[in-house]
N, C-alpha and C positions, 0 to 999 in steps of 0.2 A: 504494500500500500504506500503511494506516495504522501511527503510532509508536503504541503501546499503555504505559501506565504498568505496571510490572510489579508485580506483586499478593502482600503478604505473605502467608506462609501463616495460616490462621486461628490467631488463639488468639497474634501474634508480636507482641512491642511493638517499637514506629518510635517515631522521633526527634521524632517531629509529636505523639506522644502523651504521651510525657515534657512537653515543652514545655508541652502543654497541661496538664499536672498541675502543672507548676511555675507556668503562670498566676495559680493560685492561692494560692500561700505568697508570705505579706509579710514585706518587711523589718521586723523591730517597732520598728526606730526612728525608718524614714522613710513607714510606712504608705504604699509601695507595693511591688507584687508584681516578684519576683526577674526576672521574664523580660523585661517593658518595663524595668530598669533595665539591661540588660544584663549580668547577673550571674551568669546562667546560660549558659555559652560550650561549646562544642566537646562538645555530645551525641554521641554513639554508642552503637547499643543493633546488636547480632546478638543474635539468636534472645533466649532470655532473659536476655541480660545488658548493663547497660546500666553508662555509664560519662559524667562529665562534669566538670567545671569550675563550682567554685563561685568566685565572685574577689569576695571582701568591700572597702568602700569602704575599709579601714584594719585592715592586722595584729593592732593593740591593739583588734580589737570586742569589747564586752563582752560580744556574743550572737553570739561563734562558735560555742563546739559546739551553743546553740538553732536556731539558724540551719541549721548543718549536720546536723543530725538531724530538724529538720524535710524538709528537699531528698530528704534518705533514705529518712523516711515516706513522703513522698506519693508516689514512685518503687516502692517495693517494694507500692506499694498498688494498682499497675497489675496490671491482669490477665495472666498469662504472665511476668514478672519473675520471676529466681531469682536473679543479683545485682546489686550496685549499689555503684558505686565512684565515692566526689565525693571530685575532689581539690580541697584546701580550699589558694586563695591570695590576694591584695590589689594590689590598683592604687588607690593614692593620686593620688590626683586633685590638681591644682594652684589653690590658692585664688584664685577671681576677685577685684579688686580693685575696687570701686563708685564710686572716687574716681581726677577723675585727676590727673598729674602726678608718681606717685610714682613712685620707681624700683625694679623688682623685681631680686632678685638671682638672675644667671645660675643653673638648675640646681635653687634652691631651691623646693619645690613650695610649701610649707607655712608659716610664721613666727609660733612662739606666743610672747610674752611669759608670765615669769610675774613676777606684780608685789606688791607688799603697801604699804598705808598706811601704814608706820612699819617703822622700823627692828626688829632683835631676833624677828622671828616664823618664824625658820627657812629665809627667801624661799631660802634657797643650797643649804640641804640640800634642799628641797624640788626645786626645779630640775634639781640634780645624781638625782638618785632616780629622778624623771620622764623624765629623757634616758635615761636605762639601763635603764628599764621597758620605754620603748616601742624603745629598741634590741632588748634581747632579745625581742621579739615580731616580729624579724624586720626592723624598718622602718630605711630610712636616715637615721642624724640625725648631727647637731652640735650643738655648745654651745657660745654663746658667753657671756661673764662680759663684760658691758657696765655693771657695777656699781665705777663705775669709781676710787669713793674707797675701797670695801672691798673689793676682789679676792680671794674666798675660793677657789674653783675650783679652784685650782693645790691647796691643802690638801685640798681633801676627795676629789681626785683623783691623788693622789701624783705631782704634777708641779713639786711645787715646786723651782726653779732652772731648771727648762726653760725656753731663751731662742728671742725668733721666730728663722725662716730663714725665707731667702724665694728665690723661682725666678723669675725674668724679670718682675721689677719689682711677683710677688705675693705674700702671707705665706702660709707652706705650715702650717696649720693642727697642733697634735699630734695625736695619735692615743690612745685611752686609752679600753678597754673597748667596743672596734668602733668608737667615734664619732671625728666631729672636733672638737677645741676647742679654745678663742681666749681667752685672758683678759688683760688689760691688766696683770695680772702677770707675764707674760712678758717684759714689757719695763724692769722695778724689782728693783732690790736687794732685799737681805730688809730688813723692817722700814722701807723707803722710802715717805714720806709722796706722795701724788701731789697736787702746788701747781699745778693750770691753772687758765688762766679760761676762760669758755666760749667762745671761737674754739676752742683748743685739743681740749678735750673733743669736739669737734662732728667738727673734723678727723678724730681717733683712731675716732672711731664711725665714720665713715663709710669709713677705710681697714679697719675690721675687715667692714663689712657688703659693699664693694663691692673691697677692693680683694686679697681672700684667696681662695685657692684651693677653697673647699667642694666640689664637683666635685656631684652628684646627690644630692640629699637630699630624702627627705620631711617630715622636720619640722626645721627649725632651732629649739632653743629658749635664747632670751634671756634669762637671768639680768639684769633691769633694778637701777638704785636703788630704794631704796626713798623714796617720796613720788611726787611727781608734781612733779620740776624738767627743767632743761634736757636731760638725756637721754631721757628718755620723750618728751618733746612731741616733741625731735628725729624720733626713733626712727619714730614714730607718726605724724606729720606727710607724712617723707619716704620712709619703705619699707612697702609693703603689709603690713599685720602681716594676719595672718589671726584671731586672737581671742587673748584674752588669759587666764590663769590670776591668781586673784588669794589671796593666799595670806595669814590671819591669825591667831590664838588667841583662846580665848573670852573675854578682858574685854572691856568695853566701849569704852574705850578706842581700842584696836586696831580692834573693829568702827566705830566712828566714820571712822577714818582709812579703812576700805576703801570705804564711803559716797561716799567726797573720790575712792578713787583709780578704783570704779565708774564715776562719774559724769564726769573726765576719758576716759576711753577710750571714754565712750559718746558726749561732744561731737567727738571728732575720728575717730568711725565704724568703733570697733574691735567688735566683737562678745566676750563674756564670755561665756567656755566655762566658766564657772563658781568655786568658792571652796571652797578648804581648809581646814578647821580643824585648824593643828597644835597640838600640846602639846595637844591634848583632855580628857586623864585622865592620871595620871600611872599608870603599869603596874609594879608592885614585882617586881623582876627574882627576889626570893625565895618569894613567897605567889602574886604574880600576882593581889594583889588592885588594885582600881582606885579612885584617888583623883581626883574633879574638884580640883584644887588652884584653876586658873583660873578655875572656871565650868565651865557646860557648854552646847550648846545655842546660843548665841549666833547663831554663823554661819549657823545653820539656817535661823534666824528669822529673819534677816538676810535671806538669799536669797530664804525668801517674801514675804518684802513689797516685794519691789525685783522677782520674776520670773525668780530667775538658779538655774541647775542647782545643787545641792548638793553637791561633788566627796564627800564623805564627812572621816568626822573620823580624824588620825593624832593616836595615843597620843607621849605623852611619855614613852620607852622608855630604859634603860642603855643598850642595845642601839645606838640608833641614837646616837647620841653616839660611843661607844668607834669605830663605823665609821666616822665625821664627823673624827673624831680621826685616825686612822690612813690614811685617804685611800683608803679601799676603802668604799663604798655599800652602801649596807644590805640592795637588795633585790637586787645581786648575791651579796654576803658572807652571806645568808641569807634567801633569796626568802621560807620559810617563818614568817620573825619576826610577830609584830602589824602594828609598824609599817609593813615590807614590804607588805603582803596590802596595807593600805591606801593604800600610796602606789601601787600597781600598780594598783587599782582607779581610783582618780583620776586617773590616767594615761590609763586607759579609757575612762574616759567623758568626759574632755574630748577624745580624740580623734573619740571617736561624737560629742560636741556638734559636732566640726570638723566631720566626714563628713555632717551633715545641713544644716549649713551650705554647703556646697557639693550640696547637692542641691536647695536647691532653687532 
């Protein structure tokens, strides 16, 4: 007796025909189609109603809901379809590392630097901003403040006098706004200068990067120095950074220094998920009219002649100061500010820069 395949009834969409509809819609960041990247999971359609799993490379995409209204069109665009339900989530993928010898840290999938060519261009608020953007999008992060002569973090995250503890010979990280984070003010007085030379410095990095409790994280992000001395090269040399942010304002100046600090993280094989111009414009917290005080435009231009993503530009806001001040983040203490919108977006798409970095 023959097994016969059992036969929809006419006019019923199958799970075979979705797929093949979804063949067709591309990531538009990685220009390729959802279904060979495996992004498309766990179809089921009865009769007319079909239901699935969209699972984006990273929480923070900047073309979720394009993405997930595309999945929708081309589904409801089947013949016999009456609903259609994509439930929209993320698997962060773990950054390969091209070099070897370095050491990754247990757990950590992701490790972005963000860095700037000179001192004074915001690198701490910026940082601080960008952890708690891509937290509230869902993703697991930490922070750590490896900026080890100016240890701001504790301040801009109302931690200051919090001292390490530690559990079975590891430092148990604080907590503060979902995330985990580590800053070498943790360990100093207030107002305490930090006098090491570099053994010492090397030491302290390397207990904060290997020897702390993180537990699962998608992105750890690094609050570096600013320049390119013995912490970065450390940093870079011996733990897999996955790419870097690099953070400046539009004089010239400044853009010279990001030139210097590009061009290190490109000879020791970091990848540049691109660059922020903060203090952009200055934004009159009363008219809301907008003053380049700085310049404008710099970083722009910057990025096209070097090849590097444009993170977008953050306004020099009241706003973000008084949060910077008081130890609450801007774009949690008011997601809808200027500055917010913009630091959220640069958050975005350096995680899309991440996410196509590991794709291909």
């Amino acid at each position: 007796m023959g097994i016969f395949k059992k036969r929809e009834p006419a006019g019923t969409v199958t799970a075979d025909a979705v797929l093949a509809a979804l063949g067709k819609v591309m990531d538009p960041e990685l220009g390729r189609d959802l279904v060979s990247m495996n992004m498309i999971r766990n179809v089921a359609a009865s009769g007319g109603n079909v239901s699935l799993d969209l699972v984006l490379t990273t929480p923070a995409c900047p073309k979720k809901s394009e993405i997930a209204q595309a999945v929708e069109g081309a589904v409801r665009a089947l013949p016999g379809v009456s609903s259609v339900d994509v439930r929209v989530s993320a698997d962060v993928k773990a950054a390969r590392d091209p070099m070897e010898g370095r050491r990754p840290i247990p757990g950590v999938r992701n490790i972005i630097a963000v860095a700037s060519g000179k001192g004074g261009v915001g690198k701490s608020t910026m940082s601080v901003n960008i952890a708690v953007a891509l937290q509230r999008t869902g993703a697991r992060v930490g922070l750590l403040d490896a900026d080890i002569y100016g240890p701001s973090i504790p301040t801009l995250l109302s931690l200051a006098g919090h001292r390490l503890m530690g559990e079975n010979g590891m430092i148990l990280p604080a907590e503060s706004h979902g995330m985990k984070v580590l800053s070498i003010g943790f360990m100093l007085e207030d107002d305490s200068p930090v006098i090491w030379r570099g053994p010492m410095l090397m030491k302290a990095l390397e207990q904060f990067l290997h020897g702390t409790k993180w537990g699962e994280l998608d992105y750890l992000v690094i609050d570096l120095p600013p320049g390119t001395g013995d912490v970065q090269l450390t940093l870079v040399q011996t733990t897999p950074v996955a790419g870097a942010v690099v953070v400046t304002t539009p004089q010239d100046l400044a853009l010279i220094d990001v030139k210097k600090a590009v061009r290190m993280f490109e000879k020791v094989g970091v990848p540049i998920l691109g660059v922020i111009e903060n203090m952009s414009y200055f934004l009159c917290p009363r008219c809301a009219g907008r003053s380049e005080i700085f310049g404008h435009g710099g970083a722009e231009q910057a990025c096209r002649e070097m090849g590097l993503r444009f993170l977008g530009e953050v306004p020099l806001q009241m706003e973000l100061r008084e949060s910077s001040d008081e130890g609450r983040p801007l774009v949690s203490r008011n997601p809808d500010a200027p500055a917010s919108r913009a630091i959220v977006k640069a958050a975005s798409e350096a995680a899309a820069a991440l996410a196509v970095l590991e794709a291909i």
